[in-house]
TIKOL-595521 format. One record per residue: residue in three letters; x, y, z of N, C-alpha, C in turn. Coordinates in steps of 0.001 Angstrom, whole numbers, padded with zeros to 6 digits, always signed. Example, Ala and Ser with C-alpha at 12.3 -4.5 7.8 and 13.67 -1.06 7.14 Angstrom:
ala+013190-005690+007800+012300-004500+007800+013200-003300+007800 ser+012850-002250+007080+013670-001060+007140+012900+000030+007870 
***
This chain:
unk+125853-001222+093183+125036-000211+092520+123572-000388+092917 unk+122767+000787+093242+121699+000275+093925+120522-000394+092261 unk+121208-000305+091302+120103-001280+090651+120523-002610+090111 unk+121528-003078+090752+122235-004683+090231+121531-004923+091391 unk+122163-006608+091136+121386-007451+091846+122039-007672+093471 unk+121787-008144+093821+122131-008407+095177+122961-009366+095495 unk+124392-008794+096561+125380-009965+096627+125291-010631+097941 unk+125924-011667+097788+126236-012251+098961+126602-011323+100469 unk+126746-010514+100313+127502-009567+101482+126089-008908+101519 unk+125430-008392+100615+123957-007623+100353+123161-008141+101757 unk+122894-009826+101085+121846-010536+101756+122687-010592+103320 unk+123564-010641+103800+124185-010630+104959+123779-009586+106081 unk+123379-008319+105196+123292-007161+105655+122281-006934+106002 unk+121373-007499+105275+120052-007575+105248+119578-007784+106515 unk+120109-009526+106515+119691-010353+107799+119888-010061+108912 unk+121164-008835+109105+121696-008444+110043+120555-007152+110838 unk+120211-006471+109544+119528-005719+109808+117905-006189+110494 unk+117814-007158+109832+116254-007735+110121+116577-008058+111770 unk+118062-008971+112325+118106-009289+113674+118189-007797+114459 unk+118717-006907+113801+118118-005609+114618+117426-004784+114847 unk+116124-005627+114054+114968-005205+114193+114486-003936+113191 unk+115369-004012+112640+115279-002923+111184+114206-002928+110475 unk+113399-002000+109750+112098-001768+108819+113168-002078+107598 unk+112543-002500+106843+112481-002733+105360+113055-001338+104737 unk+112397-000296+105053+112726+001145+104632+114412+001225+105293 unk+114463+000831+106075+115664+001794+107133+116772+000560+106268 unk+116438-001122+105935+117455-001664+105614+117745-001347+103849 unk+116760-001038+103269+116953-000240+101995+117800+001343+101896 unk+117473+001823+102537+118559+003196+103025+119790+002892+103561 unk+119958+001929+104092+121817+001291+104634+122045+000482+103652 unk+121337-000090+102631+122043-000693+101374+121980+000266+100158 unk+121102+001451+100663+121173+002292+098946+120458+001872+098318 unk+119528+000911+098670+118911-000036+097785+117352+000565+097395 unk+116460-000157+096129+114951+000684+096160+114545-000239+097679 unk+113692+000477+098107+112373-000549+098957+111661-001754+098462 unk+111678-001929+097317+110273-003034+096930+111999-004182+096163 unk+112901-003928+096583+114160-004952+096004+114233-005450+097677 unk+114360-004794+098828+114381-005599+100005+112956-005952+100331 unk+111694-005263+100013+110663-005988+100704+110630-007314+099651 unk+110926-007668+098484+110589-008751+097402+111912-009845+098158 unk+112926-009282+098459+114077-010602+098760+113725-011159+100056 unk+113195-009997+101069+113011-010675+101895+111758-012091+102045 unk+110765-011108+101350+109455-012293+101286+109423-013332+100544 unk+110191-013366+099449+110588-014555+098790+111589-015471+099348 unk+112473-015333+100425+113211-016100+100852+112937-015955+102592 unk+111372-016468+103063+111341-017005+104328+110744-015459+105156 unk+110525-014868+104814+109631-013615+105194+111197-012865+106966 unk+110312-012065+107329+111145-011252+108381+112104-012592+109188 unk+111057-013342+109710+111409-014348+110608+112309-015232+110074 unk+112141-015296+108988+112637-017376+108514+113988-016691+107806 unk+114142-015422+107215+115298-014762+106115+117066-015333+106675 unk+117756-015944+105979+118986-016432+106485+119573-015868+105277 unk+120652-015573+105256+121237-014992+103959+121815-015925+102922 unk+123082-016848+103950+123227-017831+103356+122083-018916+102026 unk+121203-018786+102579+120107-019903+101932+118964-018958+100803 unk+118939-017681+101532+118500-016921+100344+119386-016588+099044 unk+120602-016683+099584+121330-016215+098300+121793-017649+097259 unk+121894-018980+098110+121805-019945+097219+120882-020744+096793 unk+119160-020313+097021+118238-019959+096251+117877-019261+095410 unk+118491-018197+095638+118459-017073+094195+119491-017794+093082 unk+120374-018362+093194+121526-019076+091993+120446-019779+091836 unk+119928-020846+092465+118849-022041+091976+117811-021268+090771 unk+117315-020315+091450+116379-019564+090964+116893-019116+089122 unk+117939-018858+089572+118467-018400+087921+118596-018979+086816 unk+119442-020396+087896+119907-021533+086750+118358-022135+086334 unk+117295-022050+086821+115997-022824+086624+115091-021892+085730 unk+115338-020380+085461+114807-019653+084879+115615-019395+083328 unk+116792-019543+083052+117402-019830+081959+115857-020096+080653 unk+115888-018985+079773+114955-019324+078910+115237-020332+077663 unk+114340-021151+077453+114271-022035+076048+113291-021106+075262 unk+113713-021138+074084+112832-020363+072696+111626-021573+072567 unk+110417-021405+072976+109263-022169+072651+108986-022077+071155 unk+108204-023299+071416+107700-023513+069640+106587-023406+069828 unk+105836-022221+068649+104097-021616+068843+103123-023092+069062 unk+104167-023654+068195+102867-024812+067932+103458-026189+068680 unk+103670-026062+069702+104127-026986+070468+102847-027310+071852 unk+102619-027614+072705+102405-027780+073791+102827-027337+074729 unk+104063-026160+074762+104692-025674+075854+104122-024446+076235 unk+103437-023644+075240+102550-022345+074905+101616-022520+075726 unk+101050-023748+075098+099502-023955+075657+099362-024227+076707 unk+100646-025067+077636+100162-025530+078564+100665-023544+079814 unk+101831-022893+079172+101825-020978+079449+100277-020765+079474 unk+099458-020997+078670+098548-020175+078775+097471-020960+079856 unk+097718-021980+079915+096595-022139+081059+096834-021761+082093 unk+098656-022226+082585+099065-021462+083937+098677-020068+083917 unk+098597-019048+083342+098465-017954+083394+097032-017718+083578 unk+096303-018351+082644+094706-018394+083286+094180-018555+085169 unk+094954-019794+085091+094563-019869+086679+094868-018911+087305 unk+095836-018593+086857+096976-017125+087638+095723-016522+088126 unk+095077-016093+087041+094066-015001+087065+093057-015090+087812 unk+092435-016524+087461+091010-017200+088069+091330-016625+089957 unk+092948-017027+089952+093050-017329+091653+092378-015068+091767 unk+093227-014368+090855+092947-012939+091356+091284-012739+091589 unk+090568-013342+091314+089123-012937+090936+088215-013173+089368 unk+088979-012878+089030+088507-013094+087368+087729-014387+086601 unk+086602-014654+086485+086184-015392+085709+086783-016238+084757 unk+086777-017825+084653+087615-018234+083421+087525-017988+082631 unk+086321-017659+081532+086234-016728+081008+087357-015620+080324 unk+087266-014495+081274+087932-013354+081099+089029-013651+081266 unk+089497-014356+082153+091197-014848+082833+091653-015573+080973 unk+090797-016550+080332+091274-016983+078916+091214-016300+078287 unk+090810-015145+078291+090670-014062+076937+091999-013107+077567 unk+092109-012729+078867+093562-011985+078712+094537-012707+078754 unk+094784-013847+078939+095918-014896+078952+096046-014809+077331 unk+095176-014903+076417+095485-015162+074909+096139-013710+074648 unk+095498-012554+074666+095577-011513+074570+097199-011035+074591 unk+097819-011542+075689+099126-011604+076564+100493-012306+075695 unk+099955-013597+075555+100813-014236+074324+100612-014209+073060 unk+099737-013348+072503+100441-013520+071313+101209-012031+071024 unk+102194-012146+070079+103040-011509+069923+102682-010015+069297 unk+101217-009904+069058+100800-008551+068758+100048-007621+069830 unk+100285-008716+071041+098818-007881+072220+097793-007404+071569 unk+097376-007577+069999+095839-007316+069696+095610-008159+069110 unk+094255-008390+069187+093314-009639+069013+092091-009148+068468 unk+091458-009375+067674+090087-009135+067287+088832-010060+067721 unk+087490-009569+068272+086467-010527+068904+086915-012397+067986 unk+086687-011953+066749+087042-013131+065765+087638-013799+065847 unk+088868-013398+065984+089935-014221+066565+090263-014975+068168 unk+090060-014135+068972+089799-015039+070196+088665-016060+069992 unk+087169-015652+069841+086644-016856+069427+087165-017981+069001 unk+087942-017327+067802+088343-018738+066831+089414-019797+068069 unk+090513-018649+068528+091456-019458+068974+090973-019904+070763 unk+090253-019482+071246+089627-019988+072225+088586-021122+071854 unk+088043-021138+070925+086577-021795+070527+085865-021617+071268 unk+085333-020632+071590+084270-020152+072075+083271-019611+071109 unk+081800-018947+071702+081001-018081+070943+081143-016451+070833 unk+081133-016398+070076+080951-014078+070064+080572-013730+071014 unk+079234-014307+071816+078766-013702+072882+079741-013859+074362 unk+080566-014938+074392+081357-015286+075790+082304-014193+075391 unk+083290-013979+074416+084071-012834+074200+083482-011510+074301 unk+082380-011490+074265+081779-009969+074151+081651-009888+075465 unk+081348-010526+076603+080908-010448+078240+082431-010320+078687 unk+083427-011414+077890+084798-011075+078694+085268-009927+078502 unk+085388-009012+077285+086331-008251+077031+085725-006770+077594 unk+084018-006683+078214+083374-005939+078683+084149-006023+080327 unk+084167-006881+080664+084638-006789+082238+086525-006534+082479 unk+086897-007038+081612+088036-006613+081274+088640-004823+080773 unk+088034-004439+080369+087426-002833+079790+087481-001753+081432 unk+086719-002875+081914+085821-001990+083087+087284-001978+084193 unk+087564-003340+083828+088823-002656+085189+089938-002522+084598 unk+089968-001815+082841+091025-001038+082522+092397-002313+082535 unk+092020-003253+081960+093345-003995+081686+093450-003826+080469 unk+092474-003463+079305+092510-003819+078162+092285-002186+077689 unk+092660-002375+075976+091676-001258+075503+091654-001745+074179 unk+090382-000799+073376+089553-001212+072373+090248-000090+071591 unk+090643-000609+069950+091071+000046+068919+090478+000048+067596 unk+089985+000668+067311+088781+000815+065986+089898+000283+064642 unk+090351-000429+063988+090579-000591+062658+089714+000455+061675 unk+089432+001275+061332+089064+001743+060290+088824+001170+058630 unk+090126+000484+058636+089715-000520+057062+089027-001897+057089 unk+089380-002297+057973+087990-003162+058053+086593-003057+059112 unk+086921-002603+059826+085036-002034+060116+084940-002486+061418 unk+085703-002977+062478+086048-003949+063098+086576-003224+064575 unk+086415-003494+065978+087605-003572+066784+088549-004674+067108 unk+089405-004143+067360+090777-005109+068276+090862-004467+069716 unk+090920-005989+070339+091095-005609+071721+092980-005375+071739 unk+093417-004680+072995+094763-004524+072817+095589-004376+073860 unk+096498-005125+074638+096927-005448+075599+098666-004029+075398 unk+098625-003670+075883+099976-002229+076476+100771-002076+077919 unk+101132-001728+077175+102389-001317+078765+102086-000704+079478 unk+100705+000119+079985+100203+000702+080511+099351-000269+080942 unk+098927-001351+081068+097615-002393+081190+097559-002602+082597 unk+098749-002722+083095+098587-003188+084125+098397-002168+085696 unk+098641-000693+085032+099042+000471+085509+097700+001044+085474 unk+097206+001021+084472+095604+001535+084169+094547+000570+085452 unk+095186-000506+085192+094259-001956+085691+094550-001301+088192 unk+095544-001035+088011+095836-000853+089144+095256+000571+089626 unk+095311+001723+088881+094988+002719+089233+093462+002696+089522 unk+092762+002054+088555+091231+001666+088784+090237+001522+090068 unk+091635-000050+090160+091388+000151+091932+091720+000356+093090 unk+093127+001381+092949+092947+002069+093768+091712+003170+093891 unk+091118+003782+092639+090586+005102+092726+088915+004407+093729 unk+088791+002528+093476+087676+001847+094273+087837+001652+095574 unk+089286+002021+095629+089607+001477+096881+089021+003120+097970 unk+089690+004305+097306+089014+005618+097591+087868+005958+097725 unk+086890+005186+097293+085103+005372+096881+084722+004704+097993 unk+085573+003586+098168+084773+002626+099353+085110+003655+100531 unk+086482+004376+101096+087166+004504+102204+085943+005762+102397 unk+085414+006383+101267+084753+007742+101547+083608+007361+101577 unk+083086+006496+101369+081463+005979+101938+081696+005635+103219 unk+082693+004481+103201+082207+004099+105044+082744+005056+105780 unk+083442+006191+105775+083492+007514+106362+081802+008143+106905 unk+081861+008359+105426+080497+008954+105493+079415+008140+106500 unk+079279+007108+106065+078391+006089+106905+079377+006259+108788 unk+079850+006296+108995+080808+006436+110300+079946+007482+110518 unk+079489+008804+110039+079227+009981+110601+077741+010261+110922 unk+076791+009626+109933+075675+009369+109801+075423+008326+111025 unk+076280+006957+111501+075973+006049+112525+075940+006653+113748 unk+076968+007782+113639+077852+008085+114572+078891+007248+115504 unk+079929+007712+115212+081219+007408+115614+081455+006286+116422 unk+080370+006482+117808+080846+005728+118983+079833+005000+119087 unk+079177+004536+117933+078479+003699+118060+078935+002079+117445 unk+078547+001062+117728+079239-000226+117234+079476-000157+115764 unk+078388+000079+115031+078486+000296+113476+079219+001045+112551 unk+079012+002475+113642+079784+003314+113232+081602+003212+113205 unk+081599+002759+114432+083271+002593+114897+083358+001441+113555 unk+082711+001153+113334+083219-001046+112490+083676+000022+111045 unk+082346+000910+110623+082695+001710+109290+083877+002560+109520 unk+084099+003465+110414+085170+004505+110272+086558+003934+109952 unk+086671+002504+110916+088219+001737+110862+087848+000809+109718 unk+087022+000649+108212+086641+000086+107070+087304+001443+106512 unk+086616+002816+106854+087368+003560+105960+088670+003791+106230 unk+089017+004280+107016+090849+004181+107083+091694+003408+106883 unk+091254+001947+106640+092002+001014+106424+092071+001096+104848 unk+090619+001471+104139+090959+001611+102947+091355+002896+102190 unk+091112+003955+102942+091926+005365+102600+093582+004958+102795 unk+094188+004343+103374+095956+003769+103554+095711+003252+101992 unk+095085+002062+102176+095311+000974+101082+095710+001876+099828 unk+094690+002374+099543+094180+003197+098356+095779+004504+098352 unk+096014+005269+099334+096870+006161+099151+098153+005718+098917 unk+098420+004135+099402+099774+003322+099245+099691+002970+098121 unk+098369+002658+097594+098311+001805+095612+098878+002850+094714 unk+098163+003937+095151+098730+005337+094277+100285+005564+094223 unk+100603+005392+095163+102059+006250+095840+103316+004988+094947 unk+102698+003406+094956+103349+002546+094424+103535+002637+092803 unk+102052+003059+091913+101783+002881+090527+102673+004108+090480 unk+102703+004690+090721+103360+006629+090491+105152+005768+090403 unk+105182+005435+092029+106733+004715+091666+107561+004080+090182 unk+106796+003057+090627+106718+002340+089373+106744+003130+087765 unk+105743+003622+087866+106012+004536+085904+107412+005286+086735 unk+107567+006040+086907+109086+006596+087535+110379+005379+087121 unk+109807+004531+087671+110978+003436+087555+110914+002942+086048 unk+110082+002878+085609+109976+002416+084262+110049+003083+083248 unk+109891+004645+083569+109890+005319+082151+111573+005700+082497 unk+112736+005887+083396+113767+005851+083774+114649+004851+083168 unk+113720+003765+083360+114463+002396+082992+114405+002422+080960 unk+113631+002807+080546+113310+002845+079201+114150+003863+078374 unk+114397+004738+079253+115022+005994+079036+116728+005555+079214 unk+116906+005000+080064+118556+004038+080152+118682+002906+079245 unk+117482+002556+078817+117516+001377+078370+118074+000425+078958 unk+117496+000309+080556+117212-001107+080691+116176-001969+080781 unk+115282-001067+080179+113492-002024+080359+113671-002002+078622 
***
């Protein structure tokens, strides 16, 4: 079924396809399969070159038996030491530690909203470090701000859209940049060193930007589908 998982005969096909020099697209269309289920198996198990089927597929069992969830205890050490991995996660994307600890908290706890107050408290930090994080966080649309009305107050608030909002953002930066160094290409003119360096700055990021779109669009497709079957 093209949304189960992948069998032994799957990954065979795969590999077969990769030795014949097959695109990712063309070996997803001879398995029925989505695109981003063969571009993810392949790159996780040894990229175009290294992919063996055999060894990808008894890495994926490894993979399962090692992912088996335990029910954590809030107040354990197993949380805390989740939330730092997830911090770095972030630090490595760009993000300030800072901001990377305020959406890592944000993330685990079980309400995705948090009030300035409360991160303070549970970060121990000051009002003012939460007020700089949850501003840069805002800006690239991971988060959003919800007025409480009975107490007087916002909550920041982490959604299923967070990461979709957070992506669309920059793609729409990735579009701003591709249409300046255009512009700058035309103003240098073309065939000049500067110009040529800007025009292939913008096309590289007019792709980027039209592929980010074309993926987030996928994705809600796949997800509001999946919600709708109830399997998300």
């Amino acid at each position: 079924m093209p949304g189960g998982r992948l069998t032994h005969q799957d990954r065979r096909r795969i590999a077969d396809g990769l030795a014949e020099g097959l695109s990712h697209t063309e070996i997803a269309a001879r398995l029925n399969r989505p695109l981003s289920t063969i571009t993810r198996e392949v790159a996780r198990n040894g990229g175009r070159d290294g992919y063996r089927a055999d060894e990808a597929h008894q890495a994926t069992r490894q993979r399962a038996r090692r992912s088996q969830p335990v029910p954590a205890d809030r107040g354990s050490g197993a949380v805390g030491d989740l939330e730092e991995r997830f911090t770095e996660i972030m630090i490595s994307t760009g993000l300030s530690r800072m901001t990377a600890r305020v959406l890592a908290a944000l993330y685990l706890t079980d309400s995705g909203s948090l009030t300035a107050a409360e991160l303070a408290r549970h970060l121990q930090v000051s009002p003012a470090s939460i007020s700089k994080a949850v501003a840069e966080l805002e800006q690239q649309e991971l988060i959003r701000r919800d007025r409480d009305p009975r107490r007087r107050r916002d909550r920041y608030v982490i959604d299923a859209d967070a990461w979709f909002r957070g992506w669309m953002a920059s793609a729409r930066q990735n579009t701003l940049l591709a249409d300046f160094a255009r512009q700058g290409a035309e103003t240098l003119g073309a065939t000049s060193p500067a110009g040529a360096r800007l025009r292939d700055i913008g096309d590289f990021f007019h792709h980027v930007g039209h592929a980010m779109l074309e993926a987030a669009e996928q994705w809600r497709a796949a997800y509001t589908a999946g919600r709708t079957t109830g399997r998300v």
